[in-house]
N, CA, C and O atoms as a GROMACS GRO file, in nm:
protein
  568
    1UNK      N    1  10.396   7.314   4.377
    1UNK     CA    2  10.385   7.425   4.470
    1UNK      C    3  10.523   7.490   4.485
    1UNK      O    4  10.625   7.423   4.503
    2UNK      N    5  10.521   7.605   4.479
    2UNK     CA    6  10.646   7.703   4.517
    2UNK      C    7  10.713   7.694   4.588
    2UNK      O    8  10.702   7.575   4.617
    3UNK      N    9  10.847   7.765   4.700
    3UNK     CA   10  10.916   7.654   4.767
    3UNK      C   11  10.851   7.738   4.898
    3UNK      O   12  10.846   7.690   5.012
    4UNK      N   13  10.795   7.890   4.854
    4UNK     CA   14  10.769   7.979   4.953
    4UNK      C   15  10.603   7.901   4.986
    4UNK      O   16  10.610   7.862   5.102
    5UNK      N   17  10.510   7.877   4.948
    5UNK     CA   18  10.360   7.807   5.012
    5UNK      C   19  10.436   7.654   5.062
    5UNK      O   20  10.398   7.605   5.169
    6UNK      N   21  10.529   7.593   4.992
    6UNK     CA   22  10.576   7.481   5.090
    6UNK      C   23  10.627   7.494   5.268
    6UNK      O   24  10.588   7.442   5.373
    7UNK      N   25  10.736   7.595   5.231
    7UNK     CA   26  10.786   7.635   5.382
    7UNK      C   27  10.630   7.703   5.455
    7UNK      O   28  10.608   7.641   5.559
    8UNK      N   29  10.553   7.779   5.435
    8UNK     CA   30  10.444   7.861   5.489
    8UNK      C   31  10.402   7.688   5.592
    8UNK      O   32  10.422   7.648   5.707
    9UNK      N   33  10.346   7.642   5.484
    9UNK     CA   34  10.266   7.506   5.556
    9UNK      C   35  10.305   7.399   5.611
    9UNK      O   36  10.236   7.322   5.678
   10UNK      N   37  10.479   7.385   5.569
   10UNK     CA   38  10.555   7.322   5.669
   10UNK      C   39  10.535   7.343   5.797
   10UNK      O   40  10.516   7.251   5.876
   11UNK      N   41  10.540   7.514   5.841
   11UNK     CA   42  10.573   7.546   5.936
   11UNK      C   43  10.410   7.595   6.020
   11UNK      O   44  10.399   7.661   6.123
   12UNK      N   45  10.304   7.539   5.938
   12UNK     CA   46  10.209   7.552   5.960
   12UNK      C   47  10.146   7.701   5.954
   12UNK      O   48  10.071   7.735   6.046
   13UNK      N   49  10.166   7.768   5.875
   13UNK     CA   50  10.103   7.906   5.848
   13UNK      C   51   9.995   7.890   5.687
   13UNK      O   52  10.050   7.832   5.593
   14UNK      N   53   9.894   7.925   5.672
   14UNK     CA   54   9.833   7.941   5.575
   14UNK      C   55   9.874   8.079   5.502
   14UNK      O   56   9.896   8.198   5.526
   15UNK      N   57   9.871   7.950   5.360
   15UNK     CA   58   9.958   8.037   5.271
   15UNK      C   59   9.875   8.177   5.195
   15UNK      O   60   9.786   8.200   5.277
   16UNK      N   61   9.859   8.276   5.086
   16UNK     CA   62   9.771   8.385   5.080
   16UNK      C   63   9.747   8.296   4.949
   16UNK      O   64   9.842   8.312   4.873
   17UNK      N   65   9.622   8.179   4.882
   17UNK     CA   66   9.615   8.155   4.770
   17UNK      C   67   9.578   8.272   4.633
   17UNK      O   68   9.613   8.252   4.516
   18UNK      N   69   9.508   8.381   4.676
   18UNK     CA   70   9.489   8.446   4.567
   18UNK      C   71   9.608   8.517   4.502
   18UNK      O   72   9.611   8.578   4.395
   19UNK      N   73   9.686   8.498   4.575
   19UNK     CA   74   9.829   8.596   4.491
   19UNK      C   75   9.857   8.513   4.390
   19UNK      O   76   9.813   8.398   4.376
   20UNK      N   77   9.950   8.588   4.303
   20UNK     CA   78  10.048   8.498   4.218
   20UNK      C   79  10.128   8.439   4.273
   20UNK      O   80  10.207   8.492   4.352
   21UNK      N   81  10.124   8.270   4.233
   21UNK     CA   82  10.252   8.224   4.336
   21UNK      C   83  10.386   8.198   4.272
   21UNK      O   84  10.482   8.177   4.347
   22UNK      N   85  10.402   8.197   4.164
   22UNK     CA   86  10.534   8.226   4.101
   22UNK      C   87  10.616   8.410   4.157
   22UNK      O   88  10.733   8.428   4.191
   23UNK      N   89  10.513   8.506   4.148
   23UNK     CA   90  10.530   8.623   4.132
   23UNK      C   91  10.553   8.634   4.324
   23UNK      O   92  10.647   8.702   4.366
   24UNK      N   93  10.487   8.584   4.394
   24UNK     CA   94  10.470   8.598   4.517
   24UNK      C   95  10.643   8.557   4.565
   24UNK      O   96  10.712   8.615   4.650
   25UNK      N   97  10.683   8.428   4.470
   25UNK     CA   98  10.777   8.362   4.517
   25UNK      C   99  10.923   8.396   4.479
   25UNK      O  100  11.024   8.355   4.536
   26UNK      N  101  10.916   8.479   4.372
   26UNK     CA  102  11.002   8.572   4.336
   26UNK      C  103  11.024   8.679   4.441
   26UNK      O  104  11.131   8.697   4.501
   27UNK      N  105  10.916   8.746   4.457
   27UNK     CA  106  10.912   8.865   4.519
   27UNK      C  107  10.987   8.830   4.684
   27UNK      O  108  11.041   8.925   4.740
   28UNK      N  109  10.987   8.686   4.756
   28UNK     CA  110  11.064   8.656   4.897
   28UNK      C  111  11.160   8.650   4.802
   28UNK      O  112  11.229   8.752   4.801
   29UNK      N  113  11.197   8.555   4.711
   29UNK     CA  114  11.377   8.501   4.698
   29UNK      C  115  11.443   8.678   4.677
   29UNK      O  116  11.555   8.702   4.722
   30UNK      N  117  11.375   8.771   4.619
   30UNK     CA  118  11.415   8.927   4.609
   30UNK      C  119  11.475   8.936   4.752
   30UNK      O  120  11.591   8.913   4.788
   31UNK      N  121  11.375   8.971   4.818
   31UNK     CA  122  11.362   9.013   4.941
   31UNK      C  123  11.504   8.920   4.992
   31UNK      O  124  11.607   8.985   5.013
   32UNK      N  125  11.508   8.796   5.008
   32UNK     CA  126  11.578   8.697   5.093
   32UNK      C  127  11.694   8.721   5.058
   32UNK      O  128  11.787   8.709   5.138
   33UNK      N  129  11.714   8.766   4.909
   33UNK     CA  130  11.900   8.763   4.841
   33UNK      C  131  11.906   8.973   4.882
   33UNK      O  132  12.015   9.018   4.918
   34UNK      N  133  11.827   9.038   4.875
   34UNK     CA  134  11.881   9.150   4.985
   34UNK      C  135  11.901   9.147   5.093
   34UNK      O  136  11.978   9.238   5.124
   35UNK      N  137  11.856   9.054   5.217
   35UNK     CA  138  11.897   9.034   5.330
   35UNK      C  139  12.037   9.012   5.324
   35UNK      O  140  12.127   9.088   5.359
   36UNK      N  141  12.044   8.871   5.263
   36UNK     CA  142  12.159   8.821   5.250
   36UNK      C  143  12.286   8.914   5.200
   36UNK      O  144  12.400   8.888   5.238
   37UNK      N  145  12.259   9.016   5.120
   37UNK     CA  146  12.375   9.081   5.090
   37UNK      C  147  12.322   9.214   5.181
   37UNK      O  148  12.359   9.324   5.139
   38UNK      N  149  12.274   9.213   5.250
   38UNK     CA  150  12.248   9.374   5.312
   38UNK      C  151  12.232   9.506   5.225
   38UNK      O  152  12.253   9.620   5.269
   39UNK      N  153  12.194   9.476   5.103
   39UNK     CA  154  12.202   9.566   4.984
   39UNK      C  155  12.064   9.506   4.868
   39UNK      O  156  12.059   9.383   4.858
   40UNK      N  157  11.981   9.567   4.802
   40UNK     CA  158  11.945   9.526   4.750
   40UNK      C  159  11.935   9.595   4.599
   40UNK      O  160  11.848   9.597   4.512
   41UNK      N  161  12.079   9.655   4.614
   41UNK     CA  162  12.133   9.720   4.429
   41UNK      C  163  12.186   9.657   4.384
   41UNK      O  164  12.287   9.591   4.407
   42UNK      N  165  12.079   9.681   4.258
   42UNK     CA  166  12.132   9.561   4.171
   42UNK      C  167  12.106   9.426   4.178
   42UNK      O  168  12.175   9.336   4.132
   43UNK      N  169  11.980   9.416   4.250
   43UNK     CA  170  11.943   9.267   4.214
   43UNK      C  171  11.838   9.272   4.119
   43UNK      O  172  11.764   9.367   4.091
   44UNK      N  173  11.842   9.156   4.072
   44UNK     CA  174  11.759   9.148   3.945
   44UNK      C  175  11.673   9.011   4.001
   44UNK      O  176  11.716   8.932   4.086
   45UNK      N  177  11.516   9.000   3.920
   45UNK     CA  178  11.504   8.849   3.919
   45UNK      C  179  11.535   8.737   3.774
   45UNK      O  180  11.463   8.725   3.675
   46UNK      N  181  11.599   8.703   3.789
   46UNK     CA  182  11.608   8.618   3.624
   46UNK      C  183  11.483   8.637   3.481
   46UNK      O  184  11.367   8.616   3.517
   47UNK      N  185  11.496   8.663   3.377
   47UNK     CA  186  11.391   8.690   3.277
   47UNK      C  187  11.273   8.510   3.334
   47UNK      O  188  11.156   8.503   3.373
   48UNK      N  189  11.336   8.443   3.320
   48UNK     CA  190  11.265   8.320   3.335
   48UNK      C  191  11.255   8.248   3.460
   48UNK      O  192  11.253   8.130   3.495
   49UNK      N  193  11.250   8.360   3.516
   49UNK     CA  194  11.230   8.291   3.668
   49UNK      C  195  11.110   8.212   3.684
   49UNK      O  196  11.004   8.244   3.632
   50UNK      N  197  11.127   8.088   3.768
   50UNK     CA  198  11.039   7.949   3.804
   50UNK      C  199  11.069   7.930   3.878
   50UNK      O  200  11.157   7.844   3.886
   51UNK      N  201  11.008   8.011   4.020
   51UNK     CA  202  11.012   7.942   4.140
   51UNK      C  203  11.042   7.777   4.140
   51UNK      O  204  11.001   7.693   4.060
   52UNK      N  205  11.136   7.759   4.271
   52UNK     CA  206  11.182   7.586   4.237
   52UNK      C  207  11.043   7.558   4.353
   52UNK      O  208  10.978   7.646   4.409
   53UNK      N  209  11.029   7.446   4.364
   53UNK     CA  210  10.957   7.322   4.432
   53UNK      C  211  11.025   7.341   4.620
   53UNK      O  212  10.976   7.389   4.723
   54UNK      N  213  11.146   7.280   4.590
   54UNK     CA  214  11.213   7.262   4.699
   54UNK      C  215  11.244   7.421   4.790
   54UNK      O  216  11.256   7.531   4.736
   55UNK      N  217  11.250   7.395   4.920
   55UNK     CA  218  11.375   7.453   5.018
   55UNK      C  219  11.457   7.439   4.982
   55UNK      O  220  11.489   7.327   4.940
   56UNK      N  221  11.566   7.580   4.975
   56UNK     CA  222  11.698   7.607   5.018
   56UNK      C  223  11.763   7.508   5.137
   56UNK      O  224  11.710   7.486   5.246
   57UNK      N  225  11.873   7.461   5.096
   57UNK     CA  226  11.945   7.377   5.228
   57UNK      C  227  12.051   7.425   5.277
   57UNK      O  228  12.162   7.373   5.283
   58UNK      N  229  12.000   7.575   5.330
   58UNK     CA  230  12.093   7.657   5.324
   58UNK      C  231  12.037   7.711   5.504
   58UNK      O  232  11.919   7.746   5.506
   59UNK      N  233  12.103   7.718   5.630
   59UNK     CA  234  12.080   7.757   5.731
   59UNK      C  235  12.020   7.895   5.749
   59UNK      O  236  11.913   7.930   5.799
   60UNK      N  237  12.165   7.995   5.668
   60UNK     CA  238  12.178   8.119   5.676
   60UNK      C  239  12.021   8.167   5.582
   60UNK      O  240  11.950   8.257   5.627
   61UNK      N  241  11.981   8.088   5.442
   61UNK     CA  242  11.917   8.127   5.381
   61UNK      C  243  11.749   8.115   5.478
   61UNK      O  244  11.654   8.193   5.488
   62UNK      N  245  11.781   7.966   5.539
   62UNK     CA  246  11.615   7.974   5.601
   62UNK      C  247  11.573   8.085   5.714
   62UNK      O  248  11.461   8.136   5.718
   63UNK      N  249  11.664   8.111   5.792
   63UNK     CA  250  11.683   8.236   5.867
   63UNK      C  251  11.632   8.356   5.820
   63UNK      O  252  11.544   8.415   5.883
   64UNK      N  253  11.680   8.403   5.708
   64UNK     CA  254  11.584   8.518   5.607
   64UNK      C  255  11.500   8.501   5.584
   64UNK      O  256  11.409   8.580   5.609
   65UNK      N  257  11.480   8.383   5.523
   65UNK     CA  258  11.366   8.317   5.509
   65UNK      C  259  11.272   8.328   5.602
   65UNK      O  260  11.159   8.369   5.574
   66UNK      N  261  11.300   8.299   5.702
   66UNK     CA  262  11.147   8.304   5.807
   66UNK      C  263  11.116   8.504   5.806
   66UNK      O  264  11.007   8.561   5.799
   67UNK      N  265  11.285   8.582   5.816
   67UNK     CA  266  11.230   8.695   5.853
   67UNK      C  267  11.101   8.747   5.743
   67UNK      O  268  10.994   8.802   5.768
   68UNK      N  269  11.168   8.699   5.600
   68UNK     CA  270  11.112   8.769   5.484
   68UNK      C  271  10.947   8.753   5.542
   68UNK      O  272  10.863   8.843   5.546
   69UNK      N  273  10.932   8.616   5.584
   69UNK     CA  274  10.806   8.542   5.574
   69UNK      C  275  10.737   8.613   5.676
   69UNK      O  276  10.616   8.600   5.691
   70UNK      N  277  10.831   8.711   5.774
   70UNK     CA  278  10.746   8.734   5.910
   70UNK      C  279  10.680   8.917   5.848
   70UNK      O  280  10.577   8.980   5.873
   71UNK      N  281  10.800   8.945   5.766
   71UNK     CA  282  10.777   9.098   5.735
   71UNK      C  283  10.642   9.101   5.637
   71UNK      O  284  10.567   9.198   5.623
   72UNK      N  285  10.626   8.949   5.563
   72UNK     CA  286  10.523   8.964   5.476
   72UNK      C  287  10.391   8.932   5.534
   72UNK      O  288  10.291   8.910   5.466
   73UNK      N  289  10.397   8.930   5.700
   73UNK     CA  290  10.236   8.913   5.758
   73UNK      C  291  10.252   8.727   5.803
   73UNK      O  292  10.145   8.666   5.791
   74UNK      N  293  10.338   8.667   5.837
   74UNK     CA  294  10.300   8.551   5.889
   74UNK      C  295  10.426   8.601   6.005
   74UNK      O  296  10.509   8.691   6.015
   75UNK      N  297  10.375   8.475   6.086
   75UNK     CA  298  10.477   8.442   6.201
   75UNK      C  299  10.456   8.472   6.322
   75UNK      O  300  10.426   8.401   6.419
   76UNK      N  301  10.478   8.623   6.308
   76UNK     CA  302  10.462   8.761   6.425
   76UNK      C  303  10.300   8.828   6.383
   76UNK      O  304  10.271   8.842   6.264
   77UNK      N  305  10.206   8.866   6.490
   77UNK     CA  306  10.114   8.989   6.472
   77UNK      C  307  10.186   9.077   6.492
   77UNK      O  308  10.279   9.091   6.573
   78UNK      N  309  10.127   9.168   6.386
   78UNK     CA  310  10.138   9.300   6.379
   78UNK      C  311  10.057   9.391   6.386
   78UNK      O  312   9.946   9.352   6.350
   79UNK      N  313  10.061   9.542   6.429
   79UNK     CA  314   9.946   9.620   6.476
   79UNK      C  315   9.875   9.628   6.330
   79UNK      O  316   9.917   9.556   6.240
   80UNK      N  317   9.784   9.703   6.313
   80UNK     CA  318   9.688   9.702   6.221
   80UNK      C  319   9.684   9.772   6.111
   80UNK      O  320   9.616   9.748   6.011
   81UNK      N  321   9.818   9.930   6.143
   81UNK     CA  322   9.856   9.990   6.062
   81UNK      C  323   9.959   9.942   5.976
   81UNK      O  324   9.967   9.995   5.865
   82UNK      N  325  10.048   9.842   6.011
   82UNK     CA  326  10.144   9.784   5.967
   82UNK      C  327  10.112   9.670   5.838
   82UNK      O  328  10.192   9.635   5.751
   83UNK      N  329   9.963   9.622   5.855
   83UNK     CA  330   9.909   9.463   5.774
   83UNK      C  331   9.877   9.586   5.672
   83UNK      O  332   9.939   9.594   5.567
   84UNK      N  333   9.777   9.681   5.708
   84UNK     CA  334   9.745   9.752   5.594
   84UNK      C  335   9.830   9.783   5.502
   84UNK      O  336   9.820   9.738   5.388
   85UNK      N  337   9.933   9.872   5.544
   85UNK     CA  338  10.035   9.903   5.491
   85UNK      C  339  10.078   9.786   5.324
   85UNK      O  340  10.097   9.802   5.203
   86UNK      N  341  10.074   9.625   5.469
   86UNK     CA  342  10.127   9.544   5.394
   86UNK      C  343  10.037   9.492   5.267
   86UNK      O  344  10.092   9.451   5.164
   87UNK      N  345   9.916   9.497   5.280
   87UNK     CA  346   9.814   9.454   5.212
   87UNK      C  347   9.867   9.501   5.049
   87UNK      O  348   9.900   9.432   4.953
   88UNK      N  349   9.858   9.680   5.072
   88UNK     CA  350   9.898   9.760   4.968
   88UNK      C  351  10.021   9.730   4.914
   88UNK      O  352  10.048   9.781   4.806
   89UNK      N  353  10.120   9.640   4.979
   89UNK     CA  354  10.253   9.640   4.936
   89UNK      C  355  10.227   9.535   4.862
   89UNK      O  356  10.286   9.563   4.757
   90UNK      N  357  10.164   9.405   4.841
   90UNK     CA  358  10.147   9.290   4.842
   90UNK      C  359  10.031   9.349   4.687
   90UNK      O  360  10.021   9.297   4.576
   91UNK      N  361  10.001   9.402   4.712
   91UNK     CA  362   9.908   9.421   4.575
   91UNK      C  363   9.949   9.498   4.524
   91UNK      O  364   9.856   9.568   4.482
   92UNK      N  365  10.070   9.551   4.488
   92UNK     CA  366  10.093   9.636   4.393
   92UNK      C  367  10.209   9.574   4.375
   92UNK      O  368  10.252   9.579   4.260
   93UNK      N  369  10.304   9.489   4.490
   93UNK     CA  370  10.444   9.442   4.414
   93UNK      C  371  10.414   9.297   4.315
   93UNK      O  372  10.475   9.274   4.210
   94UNK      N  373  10.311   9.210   4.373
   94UNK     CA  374  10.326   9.066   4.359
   94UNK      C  375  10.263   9.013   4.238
   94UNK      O  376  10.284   8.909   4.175
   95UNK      N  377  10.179   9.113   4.222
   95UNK     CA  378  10.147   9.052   4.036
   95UNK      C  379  10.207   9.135   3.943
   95UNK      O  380  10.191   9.256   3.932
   96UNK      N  381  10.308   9.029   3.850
   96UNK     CA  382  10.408   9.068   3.754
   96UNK      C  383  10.508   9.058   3.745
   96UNK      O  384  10.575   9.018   3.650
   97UNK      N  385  10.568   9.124   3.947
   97UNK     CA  386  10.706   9.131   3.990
   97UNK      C  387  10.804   9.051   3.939
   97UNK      O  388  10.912   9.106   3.923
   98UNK      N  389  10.789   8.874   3.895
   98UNK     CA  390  10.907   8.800   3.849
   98UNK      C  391  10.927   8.874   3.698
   98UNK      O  392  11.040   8.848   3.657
   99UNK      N  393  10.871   8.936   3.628
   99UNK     CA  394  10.900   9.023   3.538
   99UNK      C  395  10.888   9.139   3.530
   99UNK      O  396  10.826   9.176   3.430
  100UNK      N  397  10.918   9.202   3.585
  100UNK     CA  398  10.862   9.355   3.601
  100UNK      C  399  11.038   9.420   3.644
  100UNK      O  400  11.065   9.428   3.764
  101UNK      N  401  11.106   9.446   3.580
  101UNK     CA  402  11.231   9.525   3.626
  101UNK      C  403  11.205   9.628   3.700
  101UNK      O  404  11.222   9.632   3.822
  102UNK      N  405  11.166   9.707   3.637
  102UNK     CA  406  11.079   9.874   3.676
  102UNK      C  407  11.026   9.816   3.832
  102UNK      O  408  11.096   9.862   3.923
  103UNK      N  409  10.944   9.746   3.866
  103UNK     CA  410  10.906   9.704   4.011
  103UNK      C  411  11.054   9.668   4.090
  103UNK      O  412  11.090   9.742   4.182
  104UNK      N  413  11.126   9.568   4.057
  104UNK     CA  414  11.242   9.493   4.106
  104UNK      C  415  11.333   9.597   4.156
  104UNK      O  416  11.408   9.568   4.249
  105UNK      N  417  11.338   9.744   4.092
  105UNK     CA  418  11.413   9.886   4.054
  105UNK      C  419  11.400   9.981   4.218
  105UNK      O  420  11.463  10.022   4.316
  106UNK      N  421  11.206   9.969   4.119
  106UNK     CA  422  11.145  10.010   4.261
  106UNK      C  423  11.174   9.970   4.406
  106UNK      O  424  11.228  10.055   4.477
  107UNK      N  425  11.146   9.857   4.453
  107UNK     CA  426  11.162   9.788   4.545
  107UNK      C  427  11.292   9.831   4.620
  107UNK      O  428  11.295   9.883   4.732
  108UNK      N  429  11.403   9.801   4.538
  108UNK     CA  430  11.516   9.785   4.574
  108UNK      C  431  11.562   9.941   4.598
  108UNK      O  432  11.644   9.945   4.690
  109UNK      N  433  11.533  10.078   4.540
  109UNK     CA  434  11.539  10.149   4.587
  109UNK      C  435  11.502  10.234   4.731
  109UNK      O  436  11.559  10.319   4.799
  110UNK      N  437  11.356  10.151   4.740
  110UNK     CA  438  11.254  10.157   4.889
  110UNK      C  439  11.294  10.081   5.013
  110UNK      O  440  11.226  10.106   5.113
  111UNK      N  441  11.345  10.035   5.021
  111UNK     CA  442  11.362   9.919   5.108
  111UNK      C  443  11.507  10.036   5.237
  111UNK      O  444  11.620  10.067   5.200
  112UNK      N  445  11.462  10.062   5.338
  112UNK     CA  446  11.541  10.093   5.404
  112UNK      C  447  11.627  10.059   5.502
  112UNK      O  448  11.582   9.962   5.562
  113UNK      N  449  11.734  10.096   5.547
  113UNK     CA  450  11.788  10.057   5.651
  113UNK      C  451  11.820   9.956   5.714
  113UNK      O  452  11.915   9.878   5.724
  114UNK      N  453  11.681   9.982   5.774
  114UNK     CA  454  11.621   9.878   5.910
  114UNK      C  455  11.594   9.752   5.855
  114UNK      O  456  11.627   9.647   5.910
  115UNK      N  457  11.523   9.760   5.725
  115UNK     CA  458  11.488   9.626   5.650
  115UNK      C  459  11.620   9.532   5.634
  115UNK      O  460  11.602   9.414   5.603
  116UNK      N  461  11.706   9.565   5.647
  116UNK     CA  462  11.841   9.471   5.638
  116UNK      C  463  11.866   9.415   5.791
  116UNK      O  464  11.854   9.296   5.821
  117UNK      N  465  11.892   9.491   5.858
  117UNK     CA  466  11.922   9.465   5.982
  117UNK      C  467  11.831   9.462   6.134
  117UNK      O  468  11.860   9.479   6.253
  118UNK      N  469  11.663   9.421   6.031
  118UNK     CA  470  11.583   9.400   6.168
  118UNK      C  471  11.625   9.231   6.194
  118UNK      O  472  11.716   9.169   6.140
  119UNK      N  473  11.529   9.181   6.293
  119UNK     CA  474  11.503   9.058   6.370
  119UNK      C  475  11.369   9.050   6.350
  119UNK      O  476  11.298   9.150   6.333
  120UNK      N  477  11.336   8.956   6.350
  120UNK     CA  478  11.178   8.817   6.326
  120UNK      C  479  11.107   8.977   6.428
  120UNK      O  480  11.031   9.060   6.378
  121UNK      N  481  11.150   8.981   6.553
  121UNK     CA  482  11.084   9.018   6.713
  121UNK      C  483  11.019   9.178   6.683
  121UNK      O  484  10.920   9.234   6.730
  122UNK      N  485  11.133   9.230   6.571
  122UNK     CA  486  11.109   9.355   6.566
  122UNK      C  487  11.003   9.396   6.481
  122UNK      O  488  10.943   9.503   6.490
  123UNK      N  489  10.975   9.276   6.367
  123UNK     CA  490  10.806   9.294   6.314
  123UNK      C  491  10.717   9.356   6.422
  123UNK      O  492  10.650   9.456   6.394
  124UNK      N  493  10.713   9.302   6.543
  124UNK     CA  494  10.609   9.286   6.628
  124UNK      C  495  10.590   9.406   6.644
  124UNK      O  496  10.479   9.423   6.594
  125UNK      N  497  10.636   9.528   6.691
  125UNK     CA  498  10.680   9.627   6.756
  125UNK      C  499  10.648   9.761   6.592
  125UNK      O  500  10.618   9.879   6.607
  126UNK      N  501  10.666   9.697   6.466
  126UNK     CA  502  10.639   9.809   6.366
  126UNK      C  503  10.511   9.829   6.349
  126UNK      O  504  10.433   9.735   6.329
  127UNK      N  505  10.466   9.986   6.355
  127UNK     CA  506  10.327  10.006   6.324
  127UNK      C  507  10.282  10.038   6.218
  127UNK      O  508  10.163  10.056   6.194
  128UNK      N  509  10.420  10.054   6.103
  128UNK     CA  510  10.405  10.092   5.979
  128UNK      C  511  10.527  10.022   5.889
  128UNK      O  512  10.644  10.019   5.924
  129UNK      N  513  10.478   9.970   5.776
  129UNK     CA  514  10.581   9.933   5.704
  129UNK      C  515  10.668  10.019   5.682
  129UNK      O  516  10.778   9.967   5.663
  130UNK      N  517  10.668  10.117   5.677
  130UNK     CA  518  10.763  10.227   5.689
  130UNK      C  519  10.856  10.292   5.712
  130UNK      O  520  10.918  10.392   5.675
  131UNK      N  521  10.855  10.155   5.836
  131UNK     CA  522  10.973  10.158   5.881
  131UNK      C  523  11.086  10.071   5.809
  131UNK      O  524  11.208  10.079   5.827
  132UNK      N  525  11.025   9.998   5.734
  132UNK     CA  526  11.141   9.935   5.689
  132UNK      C  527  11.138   9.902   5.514
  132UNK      O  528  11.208   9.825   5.448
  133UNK      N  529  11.017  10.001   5.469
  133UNK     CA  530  11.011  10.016   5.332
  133UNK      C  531  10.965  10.180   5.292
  133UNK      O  532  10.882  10.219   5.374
  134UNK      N  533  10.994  10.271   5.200
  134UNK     CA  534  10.946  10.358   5.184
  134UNK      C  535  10.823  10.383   5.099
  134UNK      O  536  10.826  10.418   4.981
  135UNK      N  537  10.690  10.356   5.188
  135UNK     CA  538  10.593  10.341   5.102
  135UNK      C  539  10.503  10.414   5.025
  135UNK      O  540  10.408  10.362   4.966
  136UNK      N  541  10.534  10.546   5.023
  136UNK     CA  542  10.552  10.654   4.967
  136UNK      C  543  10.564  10.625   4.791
  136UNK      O  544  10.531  10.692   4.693
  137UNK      N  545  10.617  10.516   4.804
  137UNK     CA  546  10.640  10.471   4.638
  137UNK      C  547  10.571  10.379   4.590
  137UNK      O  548  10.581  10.330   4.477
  138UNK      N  549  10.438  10.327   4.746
  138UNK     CA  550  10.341  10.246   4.670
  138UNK      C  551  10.198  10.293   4.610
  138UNK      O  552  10.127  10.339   4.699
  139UNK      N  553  10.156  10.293   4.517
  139UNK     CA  554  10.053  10.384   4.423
  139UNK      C  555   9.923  10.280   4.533
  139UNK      O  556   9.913  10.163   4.570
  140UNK      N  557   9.852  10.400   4.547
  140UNK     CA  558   9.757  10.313   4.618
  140UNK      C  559   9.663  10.266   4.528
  140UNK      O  560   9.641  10.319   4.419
  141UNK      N  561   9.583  10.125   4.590
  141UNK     CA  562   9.534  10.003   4.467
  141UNK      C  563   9.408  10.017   4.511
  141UNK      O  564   9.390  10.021   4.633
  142UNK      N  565   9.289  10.027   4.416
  142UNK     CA  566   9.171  10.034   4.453
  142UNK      C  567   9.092   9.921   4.456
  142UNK      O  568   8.975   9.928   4.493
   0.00000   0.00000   0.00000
């Protein structure tokens, strides 16, 4: 199991099984190493990326970690426009993404602002991913 469905059920959240979970698990460590640098130009995911098994034993990293985990629909409810939003984000980034540059490109160009410098609390309060991704660049999935 990935290290992202390990932490989910550690912490007692059910994990989303139909995704890709390599691709799913790429797509947080993305997310988690833009937090961490407040920038997300120029990140890449490795050609051979393999999600590890384990948690990070890293404080600063589990901290993102939970946010990534809260922005992707666990943790915090969110209003209804916001899951949708996310639904669409989640099906168009997560199958492929550990290989997909062109997505990784994408992403990292969309991702605004706020997405660096929200809090877990401030999920609660977004009614649109929008606020903290520009989703404008997600092709809607039928």
């Amino acid at each position: 199991m990935a290290f992202f469905h390990t932490y989910l059920i550690e912490n007692e959240q059910t994990p989303d099984n139909y995704l890709y979970e390599n691709d799913e698990a790429a797509l947080v460590a993305f997310l988690v190493q833009a937090r961490l640098n407040r920038s997300a130009k120029g990140l890449r995911v490795p050609e051979d990326y393999i999600a590890p098994d384990e948690l990070p034993d890293d404080k600063n990293v589990l901290r993102e970690l939970k946010f990534v985990a809260g922005f992707v629909c666990f943790f915090v409810s969110k209003p209804s426009g916001y899951m949708i939003d996310m639904e669409r984000f989640k099906d168009y980034y997560i199958p492929g993404f550990a290989s997909d540059t062109a997505k990784q490109t994408q992403l990292a160009e969309s991702l605004q602002k706020q997405f660096y410098t929200a809090k877990l609390e401030d999920l609660a309060k977004a009614n649109s991913l929008g606020r903290f991704c520009d989703i404008t660049k997600i092709p809607i999935v039928a």
